[in-house]
C-alpha positions as CSV (number, residue, x, y, z in Angstrom):
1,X,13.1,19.2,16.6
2,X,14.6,16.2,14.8
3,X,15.6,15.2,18.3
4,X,19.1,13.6,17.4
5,X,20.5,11.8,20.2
6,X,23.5,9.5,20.7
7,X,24.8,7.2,23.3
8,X,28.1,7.7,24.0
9,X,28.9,5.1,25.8
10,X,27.4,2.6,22.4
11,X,29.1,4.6,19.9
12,X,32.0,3.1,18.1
13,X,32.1,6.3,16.3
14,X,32.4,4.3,13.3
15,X,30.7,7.0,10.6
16,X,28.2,4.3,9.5
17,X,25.0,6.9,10.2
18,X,26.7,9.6,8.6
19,X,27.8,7.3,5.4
20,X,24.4,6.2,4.7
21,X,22.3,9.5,4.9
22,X,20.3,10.0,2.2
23,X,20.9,13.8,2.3
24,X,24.3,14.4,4.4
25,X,22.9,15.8,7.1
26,X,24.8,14.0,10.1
27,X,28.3,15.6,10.5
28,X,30.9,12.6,10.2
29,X,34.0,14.7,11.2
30,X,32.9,15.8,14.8
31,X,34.0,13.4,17.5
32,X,30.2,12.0,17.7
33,X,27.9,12.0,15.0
34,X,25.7,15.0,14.9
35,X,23.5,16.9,12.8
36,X,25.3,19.7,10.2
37,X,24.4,22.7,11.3
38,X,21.4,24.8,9.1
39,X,20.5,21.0,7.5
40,X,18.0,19.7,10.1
41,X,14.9,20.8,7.8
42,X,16.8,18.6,4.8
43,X,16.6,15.6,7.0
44,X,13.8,13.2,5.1
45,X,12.8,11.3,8.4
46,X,13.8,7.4,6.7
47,X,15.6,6.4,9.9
48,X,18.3,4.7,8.0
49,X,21.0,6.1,10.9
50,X,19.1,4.6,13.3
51,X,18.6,1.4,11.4
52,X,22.3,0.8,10.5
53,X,23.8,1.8,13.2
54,X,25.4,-1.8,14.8
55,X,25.5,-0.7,18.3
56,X,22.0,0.5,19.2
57,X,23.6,4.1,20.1
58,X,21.4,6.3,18.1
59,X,18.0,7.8,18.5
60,X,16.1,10.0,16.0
61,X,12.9,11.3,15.9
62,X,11.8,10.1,19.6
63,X,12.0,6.9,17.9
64,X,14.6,4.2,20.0
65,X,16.8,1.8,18.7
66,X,15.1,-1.0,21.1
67,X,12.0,-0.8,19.8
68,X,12.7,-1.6,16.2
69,X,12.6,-5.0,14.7
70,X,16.0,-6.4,14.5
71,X,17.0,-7.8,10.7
72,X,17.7,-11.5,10.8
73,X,20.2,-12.9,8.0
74,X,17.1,-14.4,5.5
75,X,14.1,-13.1,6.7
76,X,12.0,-15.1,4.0
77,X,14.1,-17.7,2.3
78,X,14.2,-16.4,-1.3
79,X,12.9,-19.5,-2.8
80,X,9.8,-19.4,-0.4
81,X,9.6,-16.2,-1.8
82,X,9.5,-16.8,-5.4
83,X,6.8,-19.4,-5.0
84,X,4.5,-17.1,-3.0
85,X,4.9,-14.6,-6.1
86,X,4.3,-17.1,-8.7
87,X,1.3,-19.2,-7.3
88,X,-0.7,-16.0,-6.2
89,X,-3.3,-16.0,-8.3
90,X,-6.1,-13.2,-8.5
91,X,-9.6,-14.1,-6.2
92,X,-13.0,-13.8,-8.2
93,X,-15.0,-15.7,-5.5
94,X,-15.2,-15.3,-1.7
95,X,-15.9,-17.0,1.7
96,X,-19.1,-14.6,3.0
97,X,-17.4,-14.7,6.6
98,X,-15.2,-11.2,7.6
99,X,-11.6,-11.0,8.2
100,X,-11.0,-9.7,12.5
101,X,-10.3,-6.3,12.5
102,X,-7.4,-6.9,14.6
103,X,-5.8,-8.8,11.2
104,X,-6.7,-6.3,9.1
105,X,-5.1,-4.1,10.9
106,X,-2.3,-5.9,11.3
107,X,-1.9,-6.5,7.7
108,X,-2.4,-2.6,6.9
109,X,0.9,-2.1,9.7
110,X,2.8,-3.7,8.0
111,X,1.7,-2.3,4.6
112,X,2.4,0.8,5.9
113,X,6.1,0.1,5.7
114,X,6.1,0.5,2.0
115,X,8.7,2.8,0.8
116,X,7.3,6.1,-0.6
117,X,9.0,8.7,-2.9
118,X,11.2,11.5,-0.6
119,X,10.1,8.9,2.2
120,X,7.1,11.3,2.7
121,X,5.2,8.4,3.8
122,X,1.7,9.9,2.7
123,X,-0.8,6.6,1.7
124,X,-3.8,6.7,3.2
125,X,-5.4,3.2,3.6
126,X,-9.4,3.4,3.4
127,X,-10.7,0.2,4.2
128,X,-14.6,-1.7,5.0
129,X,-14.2,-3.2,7.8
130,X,-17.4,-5.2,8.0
131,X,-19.6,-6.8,5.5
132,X,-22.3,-3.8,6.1
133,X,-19.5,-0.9,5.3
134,X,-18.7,-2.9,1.8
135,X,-22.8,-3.7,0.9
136,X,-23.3,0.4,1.6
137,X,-20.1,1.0,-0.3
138,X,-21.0,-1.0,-3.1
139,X,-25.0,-0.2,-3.3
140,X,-23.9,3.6,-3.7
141,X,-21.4,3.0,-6.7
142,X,-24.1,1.0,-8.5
143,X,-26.4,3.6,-7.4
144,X,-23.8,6.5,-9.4
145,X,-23.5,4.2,-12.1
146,X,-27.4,4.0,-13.0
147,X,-27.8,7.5,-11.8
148,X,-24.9,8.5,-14.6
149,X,-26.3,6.7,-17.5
150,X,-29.9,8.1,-16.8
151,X,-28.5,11.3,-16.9
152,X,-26.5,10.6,-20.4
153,X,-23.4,11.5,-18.5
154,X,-22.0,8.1,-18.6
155,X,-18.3,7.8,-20.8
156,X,-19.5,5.7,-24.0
157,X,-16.1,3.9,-23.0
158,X,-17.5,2.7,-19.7
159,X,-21.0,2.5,-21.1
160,X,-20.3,-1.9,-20.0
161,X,-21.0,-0.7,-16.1
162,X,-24.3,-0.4,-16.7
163,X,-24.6,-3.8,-17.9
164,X,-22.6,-5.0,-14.4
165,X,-25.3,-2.3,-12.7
166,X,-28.6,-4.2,-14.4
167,X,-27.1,-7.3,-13.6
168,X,-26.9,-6.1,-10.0
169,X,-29.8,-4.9,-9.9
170,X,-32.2,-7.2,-11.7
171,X,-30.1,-10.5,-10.2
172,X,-28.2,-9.4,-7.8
173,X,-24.9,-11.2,-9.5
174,X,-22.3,-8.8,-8.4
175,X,-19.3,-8.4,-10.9
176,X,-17.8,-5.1,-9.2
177,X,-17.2,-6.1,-6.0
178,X,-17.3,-10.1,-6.5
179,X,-19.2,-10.5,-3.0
180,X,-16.1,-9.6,-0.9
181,X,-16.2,-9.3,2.5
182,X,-14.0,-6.1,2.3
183,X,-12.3,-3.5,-0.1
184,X,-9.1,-1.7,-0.1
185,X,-8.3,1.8,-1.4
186,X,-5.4,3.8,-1.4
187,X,-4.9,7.3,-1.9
188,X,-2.0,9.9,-1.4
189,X,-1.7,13.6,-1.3
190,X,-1.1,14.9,-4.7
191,X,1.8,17.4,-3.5
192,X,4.0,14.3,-2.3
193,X,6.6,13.0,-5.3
194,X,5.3,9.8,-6.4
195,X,1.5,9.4,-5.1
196,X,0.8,7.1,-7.9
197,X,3.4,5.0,-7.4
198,X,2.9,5.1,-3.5
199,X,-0.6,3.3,-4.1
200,X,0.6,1.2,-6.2
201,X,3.5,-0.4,-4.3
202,X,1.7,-0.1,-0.7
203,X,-1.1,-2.1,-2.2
204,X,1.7,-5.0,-3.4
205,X,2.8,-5.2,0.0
206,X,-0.1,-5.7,1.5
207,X,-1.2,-8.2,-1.5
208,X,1.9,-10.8,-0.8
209,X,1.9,-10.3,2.9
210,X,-2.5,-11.4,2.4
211,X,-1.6,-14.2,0.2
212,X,1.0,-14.9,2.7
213,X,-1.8,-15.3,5.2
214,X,-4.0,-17.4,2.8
215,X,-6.2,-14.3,1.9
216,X,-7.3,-13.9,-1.8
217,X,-6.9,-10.6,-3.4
218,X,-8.2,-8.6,-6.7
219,X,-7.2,-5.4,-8.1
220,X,-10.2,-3.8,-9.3
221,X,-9.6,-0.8,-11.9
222,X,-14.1,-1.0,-12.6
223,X,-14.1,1.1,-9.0
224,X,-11.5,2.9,-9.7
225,X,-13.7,4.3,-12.8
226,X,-16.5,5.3,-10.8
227,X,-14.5,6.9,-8.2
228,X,-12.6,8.8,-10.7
229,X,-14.7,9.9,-13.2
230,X,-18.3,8.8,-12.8
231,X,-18.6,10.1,-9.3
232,X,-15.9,11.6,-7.7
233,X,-18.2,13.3,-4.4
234,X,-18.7,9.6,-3.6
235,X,-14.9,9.9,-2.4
236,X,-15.4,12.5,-0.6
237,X,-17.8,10.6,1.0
238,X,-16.1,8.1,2.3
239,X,-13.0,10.2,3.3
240,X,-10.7,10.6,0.8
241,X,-9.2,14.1,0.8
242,X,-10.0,16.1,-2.0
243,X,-6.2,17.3,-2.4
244,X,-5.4,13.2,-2.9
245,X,-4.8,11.3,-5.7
246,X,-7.1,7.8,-6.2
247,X,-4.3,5.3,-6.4
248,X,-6.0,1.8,-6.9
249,X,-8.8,-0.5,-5.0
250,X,-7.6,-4.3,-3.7
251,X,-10.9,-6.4,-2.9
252,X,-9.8,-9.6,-0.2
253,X,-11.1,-11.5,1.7
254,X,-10.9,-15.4,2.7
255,X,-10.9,-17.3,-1.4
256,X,-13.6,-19.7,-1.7
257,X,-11.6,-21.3,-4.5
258,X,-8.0,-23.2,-4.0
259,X,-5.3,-23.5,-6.8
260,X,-3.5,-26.7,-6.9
261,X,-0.3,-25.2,-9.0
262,X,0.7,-22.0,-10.8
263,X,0.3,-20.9,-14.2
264,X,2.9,-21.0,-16.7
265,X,3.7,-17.8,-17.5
266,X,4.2,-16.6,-21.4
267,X,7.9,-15.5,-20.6
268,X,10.0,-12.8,-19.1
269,X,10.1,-9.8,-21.7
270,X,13.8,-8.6,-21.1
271,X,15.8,-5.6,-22.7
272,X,19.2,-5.2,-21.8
273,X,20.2,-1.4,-21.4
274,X,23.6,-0.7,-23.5
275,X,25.0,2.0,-24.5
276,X,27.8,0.4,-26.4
């Protein structure tokens, strides 16, 4: 049931909820907003009725206007903003020491409000937690890797990770994983409209909201290789549905480096769309 309620004695009957529907599935012409019969199963569950609407009167989806967070006028001041984008700077060297759990999972919350196509809301966050989950983690890709090229089934473009493998092995200098505390992967069903895209933009929220935080962040496409192609039963291992698509692996912990300004960047590459 999509469990459609409204408060009467709230509503201004002012057709904002039915205005702003994604699919037009709230009836604006009835005396109180309600759902059009036959379209419940249209409705795409992004809440937007009961985010708009300016008098708290609607409920959707057992979820209550009262316990969502009310939007101030300049949340984040846009200039604060634009600074945070332009001095993050990608993390190659880590403080040993773990992030609480409690803040990770904090930080993944609020990732989780990343839009997603349709709104089907389908990202699957698979995360170490401790120091031990990463070192198993991370012994078991180097272990694919060398177990992949003595088996002549390593990618001649990829045939570089066994460098980074004999350097972990021999020296223990680790160039996957950078000696983070903790790694990040996302993943989406493969049925859902963008899962690509899903990763991709979850794993930018939860990048600027770290860096927000004073955590340093690296995307890392080496581990998306050998979760990909060079051993794809290690993701299964870990718990990544077999029906998902990889999306992309964020490494973070505290930086043990600090940047005292931004680069300069090379230039905005611009094309104006005409059709003139």
């Amino acid at each position: 049931m999509i469990d459609f309620i409204i408060d009467k004695e709230n509503c201004t009957q002012c057709g904002l909820c039915a205005a702003d529907c994604p699919t037009l599935v709230i009836n604006p012409k009835t005396e109180y907003p309600e759902i059009k019969e036959g379209k419940e199963a249209q409705c795409i569950k992004c809440q937007h009725c009961l985010a708009i609407c300016p008098t708290a009167a609607l409920s959707i989806w057992g979820k209550r206007p009262e316990d969502s967070i009310p939007v101030k006028k300049n949340i984040v001041e846009p200039e604060a903003l634009a600074r945070l984008i332009k001095t993050r700077r990608s993390i190659r060297k880590f403080k040993p020491e773990e992030l609480e759990k409690e803040f990770i999972h904090e930080l993944l919350a609020t990732a989780a409000y990343a839009p997603t196509g349709h709104n089907k809301n389908g990202v699957l966050f698979s995360v170490t937690e401790s120091k031990n989950e990463l070192s198993q983690l991370r012994n078991a890709v180097y272990e694919s890797i060398k177990n992949a090229n003595a088996a002549g089934k390593l990618p001649e473009r990829m045939a570089f990770l066994n460098d980074l493998q004999r350097l972990w092995e021999s020296k223990q200098i680790d160039v996957l994983f950078r000696d983070a505390p903790h790694v990040l992967i996302t993943s989406a069903p493969k049925t859902t409209a963008s899962p690509d895209a899903d990763c991709h933009i979850a794993l930018s929220y939860f990048e600027l909201l770290a860096n927000a935080c004073e955590i340093g962040t690296l995307w890392n496409g080496f581990i998306k290789m050998v979760l990909k192609v060079i051993a794809p039963e290690l993701g299964k291992q870990i718990g990544i549905p077999e029906d998902h698509e990889l999306g992309y692996i964020l490494l973070f912990g505290k930086p043990a480096v600090k940047y005292a300004r931004s680069i300069q960047s090379e230039g905005l590459h611009l094309n104006r769309i005409t059709l003139d």
